[in-house]
Each structure stands twice: as structure tokens, then as C-alpha cells.
N, C-alpha and C positions, 0 to 999 in steps of 0.2 A: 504493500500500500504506500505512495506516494505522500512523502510528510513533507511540509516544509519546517528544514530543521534550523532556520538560520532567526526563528520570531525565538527561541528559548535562549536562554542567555546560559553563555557558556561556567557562569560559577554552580549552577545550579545540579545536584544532584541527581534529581530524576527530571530530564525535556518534559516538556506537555505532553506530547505524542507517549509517554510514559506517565500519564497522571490519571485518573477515575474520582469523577465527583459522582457517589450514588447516592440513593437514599434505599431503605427499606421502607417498605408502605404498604397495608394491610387491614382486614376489619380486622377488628378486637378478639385476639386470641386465638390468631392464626399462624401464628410462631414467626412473630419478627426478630423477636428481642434472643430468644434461642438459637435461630437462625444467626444472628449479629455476632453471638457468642461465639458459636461452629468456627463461624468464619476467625475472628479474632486467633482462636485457640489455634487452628491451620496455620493459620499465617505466621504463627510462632510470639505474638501481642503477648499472649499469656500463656500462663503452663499450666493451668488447671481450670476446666469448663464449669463456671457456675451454671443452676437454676434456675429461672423464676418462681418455682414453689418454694426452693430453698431463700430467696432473698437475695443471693450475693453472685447475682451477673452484673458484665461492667457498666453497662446502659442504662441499668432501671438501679442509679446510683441514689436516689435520693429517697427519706424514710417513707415518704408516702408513697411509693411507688414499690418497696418491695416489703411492707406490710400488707398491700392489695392486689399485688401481682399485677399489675398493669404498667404499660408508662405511660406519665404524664407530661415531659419534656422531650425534644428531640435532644438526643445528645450526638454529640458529634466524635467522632474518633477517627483515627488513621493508619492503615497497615498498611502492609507492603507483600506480593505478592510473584511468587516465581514460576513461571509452568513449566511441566516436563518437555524436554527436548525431546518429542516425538517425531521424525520427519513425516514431514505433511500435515500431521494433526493438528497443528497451531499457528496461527496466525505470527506470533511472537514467540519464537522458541526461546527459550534459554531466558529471556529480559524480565528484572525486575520491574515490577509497577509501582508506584506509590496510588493506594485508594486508602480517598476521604469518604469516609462513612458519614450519613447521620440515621440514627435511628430512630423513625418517628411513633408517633403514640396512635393507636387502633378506635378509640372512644372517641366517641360524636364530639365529647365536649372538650376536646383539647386540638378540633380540628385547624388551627391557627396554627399549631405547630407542623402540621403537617402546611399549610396553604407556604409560609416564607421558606422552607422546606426548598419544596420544590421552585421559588421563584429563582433558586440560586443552585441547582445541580443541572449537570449535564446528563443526564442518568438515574434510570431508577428500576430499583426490584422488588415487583409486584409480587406479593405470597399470597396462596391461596390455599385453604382448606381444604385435603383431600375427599374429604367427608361433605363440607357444607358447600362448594365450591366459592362462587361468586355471592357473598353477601351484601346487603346494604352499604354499610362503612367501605368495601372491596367499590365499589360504583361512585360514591364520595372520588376517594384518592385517585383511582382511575382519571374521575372527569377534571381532578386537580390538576392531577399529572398531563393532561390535552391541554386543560387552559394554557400552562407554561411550554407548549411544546416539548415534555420532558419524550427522551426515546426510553424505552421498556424491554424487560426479559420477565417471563413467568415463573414462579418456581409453585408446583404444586408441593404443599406439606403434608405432612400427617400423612403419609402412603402406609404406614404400618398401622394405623386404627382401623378400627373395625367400619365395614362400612365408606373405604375408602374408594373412587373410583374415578380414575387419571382421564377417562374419554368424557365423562359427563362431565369436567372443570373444564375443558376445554371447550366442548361444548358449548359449556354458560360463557364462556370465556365470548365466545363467537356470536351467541344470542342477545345478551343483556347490556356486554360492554362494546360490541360494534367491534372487537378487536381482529385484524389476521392473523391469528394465531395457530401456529402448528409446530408441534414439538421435534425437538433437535435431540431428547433422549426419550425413553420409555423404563416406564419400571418393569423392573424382574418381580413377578409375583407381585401380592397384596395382603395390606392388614399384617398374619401373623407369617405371613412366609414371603414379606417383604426383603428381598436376599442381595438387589443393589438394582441400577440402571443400565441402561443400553445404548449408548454413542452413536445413534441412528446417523450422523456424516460417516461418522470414519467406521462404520457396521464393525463395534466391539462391543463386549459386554465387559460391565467394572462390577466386580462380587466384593462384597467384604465379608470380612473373618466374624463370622454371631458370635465368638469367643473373646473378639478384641473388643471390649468397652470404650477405646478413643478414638475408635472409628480411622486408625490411622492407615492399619494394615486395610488394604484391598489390593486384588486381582487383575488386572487388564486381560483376559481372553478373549479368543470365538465366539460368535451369541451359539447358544445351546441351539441344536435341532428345530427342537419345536418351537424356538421363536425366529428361525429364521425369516420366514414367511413375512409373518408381520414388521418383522424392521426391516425388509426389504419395502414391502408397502406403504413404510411411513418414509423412507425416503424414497421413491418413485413421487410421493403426494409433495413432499418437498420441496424437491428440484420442482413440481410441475409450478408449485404456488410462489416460489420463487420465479420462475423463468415466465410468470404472468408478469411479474412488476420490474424486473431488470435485462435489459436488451441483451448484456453480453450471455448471460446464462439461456434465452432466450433465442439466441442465433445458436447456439452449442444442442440445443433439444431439435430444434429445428433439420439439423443437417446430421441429426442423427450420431454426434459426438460424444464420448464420455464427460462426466461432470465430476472432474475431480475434486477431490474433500477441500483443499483450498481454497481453490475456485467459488467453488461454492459458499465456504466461510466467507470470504470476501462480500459476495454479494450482498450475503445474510446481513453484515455489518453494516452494509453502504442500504441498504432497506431500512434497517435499526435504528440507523440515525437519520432518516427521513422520515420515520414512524409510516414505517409502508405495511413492518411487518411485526410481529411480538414472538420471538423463540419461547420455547414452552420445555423448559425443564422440571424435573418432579424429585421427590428425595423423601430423608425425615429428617427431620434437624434432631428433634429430640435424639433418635437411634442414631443419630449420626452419619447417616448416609445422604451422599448425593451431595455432599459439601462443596469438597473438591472442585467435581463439574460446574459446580455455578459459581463456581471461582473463574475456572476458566472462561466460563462464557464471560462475563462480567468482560473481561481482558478481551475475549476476541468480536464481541458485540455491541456494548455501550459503548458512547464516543468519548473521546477525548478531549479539551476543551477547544481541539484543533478542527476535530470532526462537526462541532455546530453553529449555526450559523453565528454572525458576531452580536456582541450585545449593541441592545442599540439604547441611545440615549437622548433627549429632547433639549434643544437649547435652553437656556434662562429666559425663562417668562412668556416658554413658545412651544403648544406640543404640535405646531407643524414644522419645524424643522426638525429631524430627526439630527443624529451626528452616531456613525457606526462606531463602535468600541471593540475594535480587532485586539484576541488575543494575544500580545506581545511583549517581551520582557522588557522591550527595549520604546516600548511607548511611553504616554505621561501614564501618573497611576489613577486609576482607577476605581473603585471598589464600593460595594454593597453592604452596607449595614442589614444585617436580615434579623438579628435577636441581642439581644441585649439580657442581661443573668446578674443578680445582685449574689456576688461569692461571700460568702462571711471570711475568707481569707485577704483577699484581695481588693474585694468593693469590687464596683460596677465592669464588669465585661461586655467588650462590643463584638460579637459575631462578625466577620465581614468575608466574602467573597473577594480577592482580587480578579478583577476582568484584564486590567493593563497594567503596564509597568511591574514597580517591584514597589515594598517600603521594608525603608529598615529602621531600626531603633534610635528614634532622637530626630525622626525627620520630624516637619510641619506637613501638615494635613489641612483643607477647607472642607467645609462645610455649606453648599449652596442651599441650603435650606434657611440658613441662620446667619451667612456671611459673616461666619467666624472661625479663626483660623487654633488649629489647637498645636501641641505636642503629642508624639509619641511617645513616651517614657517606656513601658514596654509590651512584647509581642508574642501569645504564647501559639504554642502547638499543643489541641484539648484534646486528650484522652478521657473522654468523659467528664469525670469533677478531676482528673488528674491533671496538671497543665507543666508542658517544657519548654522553655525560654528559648526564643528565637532572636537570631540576629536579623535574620531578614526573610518575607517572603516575598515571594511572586507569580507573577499572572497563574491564574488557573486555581491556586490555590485557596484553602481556607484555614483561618486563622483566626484568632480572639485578640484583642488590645484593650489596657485595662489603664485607667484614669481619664477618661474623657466626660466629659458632664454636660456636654449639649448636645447628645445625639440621641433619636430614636427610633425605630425600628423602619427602615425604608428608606432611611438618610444617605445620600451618597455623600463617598469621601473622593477629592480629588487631589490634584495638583488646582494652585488659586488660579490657573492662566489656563483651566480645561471647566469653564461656564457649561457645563450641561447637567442634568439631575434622569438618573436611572428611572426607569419603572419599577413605582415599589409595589410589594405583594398589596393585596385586596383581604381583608376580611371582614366576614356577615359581622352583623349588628346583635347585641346578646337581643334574649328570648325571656330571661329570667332575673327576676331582682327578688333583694329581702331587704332588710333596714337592721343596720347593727349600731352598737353601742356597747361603748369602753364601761368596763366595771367600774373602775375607779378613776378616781382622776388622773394618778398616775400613770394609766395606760392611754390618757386622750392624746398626750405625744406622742407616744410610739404608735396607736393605730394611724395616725394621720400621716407619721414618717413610712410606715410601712403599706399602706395604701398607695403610697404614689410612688414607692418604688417597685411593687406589683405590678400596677397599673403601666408602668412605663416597661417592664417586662414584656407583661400579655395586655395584645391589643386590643382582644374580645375583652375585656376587664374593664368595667366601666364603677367608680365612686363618685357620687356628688351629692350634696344636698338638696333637698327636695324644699323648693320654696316659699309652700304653704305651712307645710309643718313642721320643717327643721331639722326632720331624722336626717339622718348617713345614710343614703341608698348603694348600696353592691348592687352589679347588676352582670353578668355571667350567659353562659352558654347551655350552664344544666344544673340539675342539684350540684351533681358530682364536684362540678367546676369551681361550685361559691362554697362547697366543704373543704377543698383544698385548699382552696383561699383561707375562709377562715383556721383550719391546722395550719400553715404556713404563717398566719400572723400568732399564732400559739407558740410556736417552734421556735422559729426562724427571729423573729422580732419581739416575742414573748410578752406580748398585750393579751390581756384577759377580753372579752368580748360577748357580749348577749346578742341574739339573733334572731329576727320575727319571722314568722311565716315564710317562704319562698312567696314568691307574686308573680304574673306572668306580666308581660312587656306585651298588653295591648297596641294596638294604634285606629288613629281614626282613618276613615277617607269619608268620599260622597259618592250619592246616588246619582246625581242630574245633573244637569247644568242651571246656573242660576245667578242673578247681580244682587249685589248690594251696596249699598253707602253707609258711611261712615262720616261725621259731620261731627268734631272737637272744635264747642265755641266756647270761650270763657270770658267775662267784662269784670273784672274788680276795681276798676279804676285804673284810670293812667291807660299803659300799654297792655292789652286783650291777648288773647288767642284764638288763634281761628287756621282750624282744618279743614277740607271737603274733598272724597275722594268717593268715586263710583269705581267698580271692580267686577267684571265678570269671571266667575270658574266653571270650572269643567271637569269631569272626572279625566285624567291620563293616563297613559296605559299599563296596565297591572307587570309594578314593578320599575318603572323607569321615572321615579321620584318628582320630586314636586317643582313647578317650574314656573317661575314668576316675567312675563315681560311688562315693558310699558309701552302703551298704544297714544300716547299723550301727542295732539297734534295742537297747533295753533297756540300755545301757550296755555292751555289752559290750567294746569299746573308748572310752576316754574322750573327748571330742570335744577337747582339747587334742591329741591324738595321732594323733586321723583326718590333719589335715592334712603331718606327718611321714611317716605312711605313704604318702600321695599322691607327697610329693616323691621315695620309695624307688622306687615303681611306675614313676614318671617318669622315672627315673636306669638303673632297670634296662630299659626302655621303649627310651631310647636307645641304650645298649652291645649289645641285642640278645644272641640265647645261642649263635647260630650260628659268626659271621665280625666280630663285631663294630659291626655293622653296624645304622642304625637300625631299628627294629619299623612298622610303619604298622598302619593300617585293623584297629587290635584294640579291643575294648572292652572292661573291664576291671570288675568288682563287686568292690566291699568287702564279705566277706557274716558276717564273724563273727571272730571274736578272743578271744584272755584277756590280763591285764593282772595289774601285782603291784602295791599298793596302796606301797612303799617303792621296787623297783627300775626302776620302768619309766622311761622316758624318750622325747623327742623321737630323739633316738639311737637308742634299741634299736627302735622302731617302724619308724624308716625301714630300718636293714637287714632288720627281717622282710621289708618292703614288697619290697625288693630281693630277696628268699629265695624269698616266695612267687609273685612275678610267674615270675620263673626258673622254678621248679619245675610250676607251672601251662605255662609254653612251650614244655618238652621234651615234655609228655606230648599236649599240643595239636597236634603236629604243625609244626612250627615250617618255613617252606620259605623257601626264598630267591628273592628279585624283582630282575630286572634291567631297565634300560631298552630300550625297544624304540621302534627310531627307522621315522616313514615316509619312505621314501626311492624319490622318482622318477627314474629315468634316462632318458635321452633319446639317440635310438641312430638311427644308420643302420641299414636292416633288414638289412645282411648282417652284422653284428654281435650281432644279436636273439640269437641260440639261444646265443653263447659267453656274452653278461652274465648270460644270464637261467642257464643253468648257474652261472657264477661266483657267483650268490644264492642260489642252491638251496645252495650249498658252503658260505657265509657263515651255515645257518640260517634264510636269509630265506621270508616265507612271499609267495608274488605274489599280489595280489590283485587285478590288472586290466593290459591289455594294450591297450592304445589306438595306434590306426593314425593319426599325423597326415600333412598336408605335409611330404613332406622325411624321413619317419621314422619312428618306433616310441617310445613311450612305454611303459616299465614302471613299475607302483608292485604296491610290496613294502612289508613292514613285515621289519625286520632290527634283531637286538642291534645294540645301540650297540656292546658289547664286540669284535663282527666287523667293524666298519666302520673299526677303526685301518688305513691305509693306502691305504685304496680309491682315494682320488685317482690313485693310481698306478698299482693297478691296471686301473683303468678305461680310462686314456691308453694303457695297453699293452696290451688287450683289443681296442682301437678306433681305436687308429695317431691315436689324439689326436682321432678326431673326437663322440667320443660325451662328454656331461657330466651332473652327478647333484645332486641336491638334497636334502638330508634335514633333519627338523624331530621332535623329542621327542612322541611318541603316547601309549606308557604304559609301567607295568608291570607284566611277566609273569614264572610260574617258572621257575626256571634248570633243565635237565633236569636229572635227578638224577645224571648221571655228571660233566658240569661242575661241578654243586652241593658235588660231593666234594672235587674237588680246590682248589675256592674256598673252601670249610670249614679243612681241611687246611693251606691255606696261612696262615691267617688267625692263627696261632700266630706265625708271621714278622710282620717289620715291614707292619701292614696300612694302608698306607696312602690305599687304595681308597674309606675311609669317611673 
């Protein structure tokens, strides 16, 4: 494969063309973090393979994560990586790699980690349950991984449970997430006589030893007899479904030529990183099998920071100029602020991607978000919470830098004399609040010092005051998400804290179209006040947010005062006329006004603006939207008819019924607002054997008898917005 090796700068260790930015990405408890570990312990990182039941894998470092067996943060790490010098079987004989990991978290409500995640890899490996295939959360990540153009390998897990089945993940792979997906290995047996895979290019089978617990010893042979057949047929389907999407392997089928194992890797690569195609490898991380191979693939499939296209950035104060950001060691520098980690050793850590150039320790850095220039004191390389002091890195790479105090999450770092700002990652709007308060007085400082450096953390993390009645509002992605928060300021920050109800994150919109006016006149003597604005809205289209212009012709308001009234529309826009709650998908015209040549003011405009948006909402039809979560269960069938009642009761609407191994799959779409406790109910529905998964869809109106009493209450402390 043709590199240009002349953009890598010659101090530097491993070229680009020898660097892997991935990620792991996955629903919830599909063996990422296991998977992470495999790899780690292969690669020689560590010498002894932690758990997740046990607590002490290197990625689910932090207590709350391996008290509950899940993760909660992406953590990032870095190994290094050498394939056997097979001739022909590898793209890259003999050559070290340098891969940057990050390990992302599988739960709905830490999907923020996953979205900056991916806004900064070149590569990612997608796991999937041998068992469950393509889940919920599995379709989330997925469509994360499209939004950013990330390129993709499959690894099917769990091939040794029971109930395991490699053709139907692929399948779903093919039906649900749109993907071209066709496998580059095959497993040898399944469940408990899962005995290794099959090298469908290079037609080999890899056994490993059931006696060897580190999964280190395996076999390279012959595929056995009885699988010939089939791994002949999986690469016939191969080469075919390749030589659909690339010419050179497409003239070779054509004139009836052989498709050698290189060849063919090649193409598969040069597809990979055009997201043409998804390789589909299978294993068990647990058992340890199948490790190896998605190492290798990793190496001769995902690209390199060289393989995609370049980043591209937007001039200062202009997103139609683009300006490209070619990887180079030898450009200005560059770089992506993607997360931001309050260390209790260190203080504040900056995540960053470099895109260009290099930085080394002690340079100066800008900041075009804040036009402010800082120092680099110093630059670490994160092994999880482990961190090794760096002199310098470059392009391609990722790294941490620790003392910086005006950066946050989306922030580009440049050189002062390269004026452009990255695309920062995007994420949803939390769904869930509750209202907390400091035990003591003692802890009012520390909750509020520890709120905002949370808050500057996790972007979904929203705290403010609610300005009717005073409380502290959190406001989050899920229970789960405002639990760790609040353990985190337990812990971490050590503020005692009381906590009210969860609340759900209403909003308004409208029914119709409709005008209204607004007219702020005040006479106390002397100099008056006087507003007048006329306004028509309109419902806009579900999901593409609220949109205010002005239609002002002839002076009828003076254009000193249009922008006053904007801020009124905007203020009353937010407080909503219902429950308090914010308005969405309205659109709003300035269409006419009177003005008094002595009394008017910035003042008296914006309350009309406030007057009329109001008065135009009532008569609109104003309705209330609540979130509405998809949520799959997964059920033994003598279970089936009680959950599926139990959802019908919650609300919920079923929208598919699917028969697996082992069970019954329902997906429903259900308020968030009915979903408080389900955990529990479901365990006691199904004697604990059925489990559920849900992820934010949209939203929908409240009926109108709920509507009332959500109105109604909304005069009380509302602390739901």
C-alpha cells in the first residue's frame, strides 16, 4: 500500500502509516471492556487479565464502575502491537503498530462518552453479542459511528454461551444497521464446543489449547474436512461482495483470475476506510479466543490517520469557509479538545487529538474560542487513571495536558496565526432533573465547587437554579447518570447532599398557527415606557428548533429595538406558558409594531416581545411534549404476555415482537415519565430472569388528562424543567 512517508516526522517513533486511533463500542454488556482487557494482556500492556465481575480491569478504573460492573467513562489507553510474519497473510509483516484505545461505556446514559469518542478516532470496533446480536445501544453507537464517518470491523462475542449464533448477528448486522457486512473469519463450533476460528482469506483454521487459560497457546492448521465447504463458500461470497465495490478485484473475477489473500486484504482495507464494507470477525473475549485475529485485523483494516480523509476546519466567524487540516508532522499544530477529567492527583486534564503539527512541553497554545493564549506545563500519555510524561507528541496522536483552565470540551487548540475552530462533537439535551441540597453549610462550597467541575466534564450534565423557587436543579441523561453524579460528589468532592424526586424534562410546543401583540406602556411621570410588537408563529418542523426572524419593513419598529424584542421572544420562548417548561420547534415572525419617538426603549421592546410571544401561545394551541424512551426487553416466553401487559399499563406502544434463542424480545416505545422503577418491576415480573434496555427516541404529546395535572402542578415548586 502506497504511504506517503515524508508528512511523519523523522524523531518520531512509530510514522502514522504505523499509528490506530480505535475505539470499542457496544450495547451494555457485550464484552467491550473484556474484550479491551484480551487485547491489553496480548499486547504485552499487562501481565495479568482482570475481570469485570472481579473489579480490577484496567478501563473500568474508577469505584463506581467496578462496584457495578459497567463503564461509565471512556478511558483511553495505548498498546503496541506486532503481527506474525506470515508470507502473504498480512498486510504489515513483521511492523510494530502503536494503537490508541479508548474504551467506551455501553449504557444509554453515559452516551456522551461514546458521541466525542468517536468525533476524534479514525476507527472503531463494533462488538456484538453472540447471543443477542444487534441491540438497541448496538444501533445508538452504530449510527454515532456514520454520523462521524468513523470506518468499522465487527467482532461477534460470546460464541461460547449458550444460545450463541455467528449467521443470525450478521444477519441483524445486515437488516437493522444497513451495514455490508461479511465475515473475514468463522467460528469452529459453538457455545460449549467453541474450539477457535477460521481465517476465511488465507482458508486456515486457528485452535486453541481448552487446557491453556491465557488463551496464548493456539494452532495455525488446515480447516478440518467438514468445514471445508463452508469456508470455501464464505470466501467465494467475499471476493464476490468485494469485487461489487472495488474495480481492481472486480476486473480479477471478471477474466476469471485468482484473488490472492493480499490482494484481497488490500481491497478489504481500501473499502474499510471508505465505509463500503464492515469485516465481520467472531471470538470470546471472556475464553479468550479470537483475540489475536482482531488484532490483526485492527492492523490490516482500520485506517491510519493517513488513510482518512483530512480534518476539516471552519474559518473564524465563518462556517462557509472550510480550511482542510492535513495530517502532518510538519504543519502548524492543531488539535481537538474532546474531554476534559478533574484527576485528584493532578487537577484538571485536557483530552486532545492532534490533527497537525507536533506540541511539546512548554510551548504556547490558542485558544479561538476565548482568544486566549495559555502554556503547556505538561503532557501525559493515559493509561487509563495511569498517566507517562511526555516530551512531545504528534499528529495523529492522543494525549492529555494538565493545567489549562479555559478550555472545554470541543475547544480547538492551535498555533495563534492558524484562525480556524474544529467541529466539535454534538450532544442531546438531558431528559431528567431532580433538585438537590447541601446538608450542611459546610458542604454549600464544595457542592457548588464540584458541580461545575462535573458539569465542565460531562456535557449532558446540566446544574442551575430554578428561578421561581430557588432549588439547585441537576439535570442528566437517566437515573443512573444523576446517581453517579450525586456518588461522585460523595466521593470525589465529599459534600453530603439530599435529593428530591427525579423529574422528567418536559417541553412545550404549538398546535397552529396564530398572532399576537404585546403592548408594554408605563406613565409615572417624567420619561414613560412604551413597547408595541405584533408577532406571528407557527409550529416548525418536528425537531429543527425554534426560529425567530424579523419581517419589520418601513420602520415600523426601529432597528435599534428589533434586537431587544428578539431577546423578549427568547426569554418568553424558554419559560414556556404552560408548566414552565421550554417551547421547541416554533417559528416565530416579527411582523409589525408602533414605537414612541421619546418613551421607547431597549426595555419596553423586550417585555412587548415577552407579551406578544405569550399571547400568540395561548391562542396557538400550546400542548405539552414528553420524552418517549425505546425500550427492548428481553424475556423468557412464559413471561411474554405478563411484561408485555405490564407496557400496555406503563403507556407503552409495542412495536415488534421478535422470537430469539433462548427467548422473546419486545420493543416498545414508552414515556420516560413510566419507566421510574421498572428495574424492579421487571425482576419481579420474571423471578429475575428477564432484562430491559432503553435509549431517548423523541418527543410526543402528553395526553391531555396527564397534561392537566402536569399544568396544575407546575404553580408548585417545578422543578421538572
Amino acid at each position: 500500500m502506497e504511504v506517503n512517508r515524508s508528512v511523519s516526522s523523522p524523531d518520531r517513533r512509530y510514522a502514522l502509516e504505523q499509528t490506530r486511533n480505535i475505539g470499542i463500542a457496544a450495547h451494555i454488556d457485550a464484552g467491550k471492556t473484556t474484550t479491551t482487557e484480551r487485547i491489553l494482556f496480548y499486547a504485552g500492556l499487562i501481565h495479568r487479565m482482570g475481570n469485570v465481575d472481579d473489579g480490577n480491569t484496567v478501563t473500568d478504573w474508577m469505584e463506581q464502575e467496578r462496584e457495578r460492573g459497567i463503564t461509565i467513562t471512556s478511558a483511553a489507553t495505548t498498546c503496541y502491537w506486532t503481527q506474525k510474519n506470515e508470507p502473504g497473510a498480512k498486510l504489515f509483516p513483521g511492523v510494530e503498530h502503536r494503537i490508541n484505545i479508548i474504551d467506551t461505556p455501553g449504557h444509554v446514559d453515559f452516551t456522551a462518552e461514546v458521541e466525542r469518542a468517536m468525533r476524534v478516532l479514525d476507527g472503531a470496533v463494533a462488538v456484538f453479542c453472540g447471543v443477542a446480536g444487534v441491540q438497541p445501544q448496538s444501533e445508538t453507537v452504530w449510527r454515532q459511528a456514520t454520523k462521524y464517518r468513523v470506518p468499522r470491523i465487527a467482532f461477534v462475542n460470546k460464541m461460547d454461551r449458550t444460545g450463541a449464533d455467528f449467521e443470525k448477528a450478521v444477519d441483524e448486522m445486515r437488516r437493522k444497521l444497513g451495514a455490508y457486512a461479511y465475515p473475514v473469519c468463522l467460528p469452529i463450533g459453538k457455545e460449549d464446543h467453541f474450539e477457535g476460528v477460521i481465517d476465511v482469506i488465507n482458508q486456515q483454521a486457528i485452535f486453541y489449547d481448552p487446557t491453556d487459560e491465557s488463551g496464548l497457546n493456539y494452532e495455525v492448521t488446515r480447516i478440518p474436512a467438514r468445514l471445508r465447504d463452508s469456508a470455501k463458500r464464505a470466501l467465494l461470497e467475499l471476493i464476490d461482495a468485494v469485487s461489487n465495490k472495488d474495480d481492481a478485484i472486480a476486473e480479477r473475477v471478471i477474466h476469471n483470475r485468482p484473488v490472492h489473500a493480499p490482494l484481497l486484504k488490500a481491497a478489504i482495507r481500501r473499502l474499510t476506510c471508505r465505509l463500503d464494507i464492515v469485516p465481520v470477525l467472531c471470538g470470546s473475549a471472556f475464553k479468550k479466543r479470537g483475540v489475536q485475529p482482531l488484532m490483526d485485523a485492527v492492523i490490516d483494516y482500520l485506517p491510519s490517520p493517513l488513510d482518512v480523509p483530512d480534518a476539516v476546519g471552519y474559518a473564524l466567524g465563518s462556517k462557509e469557509v472550510k480550511v482542510p487540516v492535513p495530517s502532518d508532522d510538519h504543519g502548524k499544530f492543531c488539535a481537538l479538545a474532546f474531554k476534559l477529567w478533574s484527576d485528584p492527583f493532578v487537577g484538571k486534564l485536557v483530552f486532545f487529538r492532534v490533527y497537525s503539527g507536533q506540541l511539546r512541553k512548554g510551548d504556547i497554545i490558542y485558544n479561538p474560542r476565548t482568544r486566549r493564549r495559555e502554556r503547556v506545563n505538561r503532557v501525559m500519555l493515559m493509561q487509563a487513571d495511569k498517566r507517562l510524561e511526555l516530551d512531545r507528541v504528534y499528529a495523529g496522536e492522543i494525549a492529555a495536558m494538565v493545567g489549562l483552565k479555559h478550555i472545554t470540551t470541543g475547544d480547538t487548540l492551535c498555533d495563534e496565526d492558524l484562525e480556524l475552530v474544529l467541529e466539535p462533537p454534538t450532544f442531546p439535551e438531558p431528559v431528567i432533573s431532580m433538585a438537590v441540597e447541601p446538608k450542611t453549610k459546610a458542604d454549600r462550597e464544595r457542592l457548588s465547587e464540584g458541580l461545575q467541575r462535573l458539569a465542565e466534564e460531562d456535557p449532558t450534565f446540566r446544574c442551575f437554579t430554578h428561578e421561581e423557587t430557588g432549588q439547585l436543579i441537576i439535570a442528566g441523561m437517566g437515573e443512573l447518570h444523576l446517581e453517579i453524579i450525586r456518588d461522585r460528589l460523595f466521593r470525589e468532592f465529599k459534600v453530603g447532599a439530599n435529593a428530591g424526586a427525579p423529574q422528567i424534562a418536559y417541553r412545550e410546543t404549538i398546535a397552529q398557527p396564530a398572532e399576537g401583540e404585546g403592548r408594554f406602556v408605563r406613565q409615572t411621570g417624567g420619561r414613560g415606557q412604551y413597547g408595541h410588537v405584533l408577532v406571528k408563529i407557527a409550529p416548525n418542523e418536528r425537531g429543527k428548533g425554534n426560529e425567530i426572524v424579523s419581517e419589520i419593513v418601513g420602520g415600523a419598529i426601529p432597528k435599534e429595538y428589533i434586537p431587544a424584542a428578539i431577546r423578549g421572544i427568547e426569554e418568553a420562548l424558554a419559560g414556556g406558558v404552560l408548566a414552565n417548561c421550554p417551547m421547541v420547534d416554533v417559528r416565530v415572525q416579527i411582523v409589525d409594531g408602533t414605537f414612541h419617538e421619546v418613551d421607547s426603549s431597549e426595555l419596553a421592546f423586550k417585555m412587548a416581545g415577552i407579551f406578544a410571544l405569550k399571547d400568540a401561545a395561548r391562542k396557538a394551541r400550546a400542548t405539552l411534549l414528553e420524552p418517549i424512551m425505546k425500550v427492548e426487553v428481553t424475556t423468557p416466553d412464559e413471561y411474554q404476555g405478563d411484561l408485555l401487559g405490564d407496557l400496555n399499563r406503563r403507556r407503552g406502544k409495542i412495536t415488534g415482537i421478535e422470537v430469539k434463542s433462548g427467548g422473546t424480545s419486545l420493543n416498545a416505545e414508552v414515556p420516560l415519565s413510566e419507566m421510574f422503577g421498572y428495574a424492579t418491576a421487571i425482576r419481579s415480573l420474571s423471578k429475575g430472569r428477564a432484562a430491559y434496555s432503553m435509549e431517548p427516541l423523541c418527543f410526543e404529546p402528553v395526553p391531555s388528562g396527564i397534561a392537566a395535572s402536569i399544568v396544575e402542578s407546575a404553580g408548585k415548586p417545578p422543578a421538572r424543567c
